[in-house]
N, C-alpha and C positions, 0 to 999 in steps of 0.2 A: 504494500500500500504506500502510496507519494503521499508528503507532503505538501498542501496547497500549497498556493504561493500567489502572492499580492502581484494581480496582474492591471491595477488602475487603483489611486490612490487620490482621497481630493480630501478638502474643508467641508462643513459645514457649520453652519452657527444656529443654535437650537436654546431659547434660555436666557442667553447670553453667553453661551458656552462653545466656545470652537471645539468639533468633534472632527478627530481624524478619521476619515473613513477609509474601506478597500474594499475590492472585490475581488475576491479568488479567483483561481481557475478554474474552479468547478460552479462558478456564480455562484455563491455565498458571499453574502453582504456582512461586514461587523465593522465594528466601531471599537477601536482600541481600549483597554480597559479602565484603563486612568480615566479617558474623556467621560464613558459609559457611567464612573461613580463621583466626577463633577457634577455631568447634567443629574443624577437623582440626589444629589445634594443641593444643585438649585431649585428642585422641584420640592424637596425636605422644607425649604424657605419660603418656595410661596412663590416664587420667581414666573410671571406667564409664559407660556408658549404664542411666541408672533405667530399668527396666521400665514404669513410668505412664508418665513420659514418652516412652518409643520409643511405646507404645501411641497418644499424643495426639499425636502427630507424623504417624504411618502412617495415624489417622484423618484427617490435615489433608491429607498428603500425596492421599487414596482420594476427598479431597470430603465426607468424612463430618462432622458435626457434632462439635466440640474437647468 
């Protein structure tokens, strides 16, 4: 069995929280783990979710073009 590997790597901003993103070779979406327990500590605070940004997220998350 291989190892993914991060074949496209971008920003997002979710919170106020810049989330490093990748997607594997196998199309698996994640979000580095540091970024992943920022954004649920801005969420812990009370921090909103921008509307553009859930939108450019949910596109990232779908495959769709950011």
């Amino acid at each position: 069995m291989s190892v993914p590997v991060s074949v496209w790597q971008g920003e997002l901003s979710l919170s106020g929280v810049t989330l490093h993103v990748h997607v594997l070779d196998d199309g698996t979406r994640i979000i580095e783990a540091d970024d992943m327990a920022a954004l649920l500590e801005a969420w812990q605070r009370g921090i909103p979710v921008d509307e553009a940004e859930a939108a450019a997220f949910a596109r990232w998350q779908r495959g769709e073009a950011l």
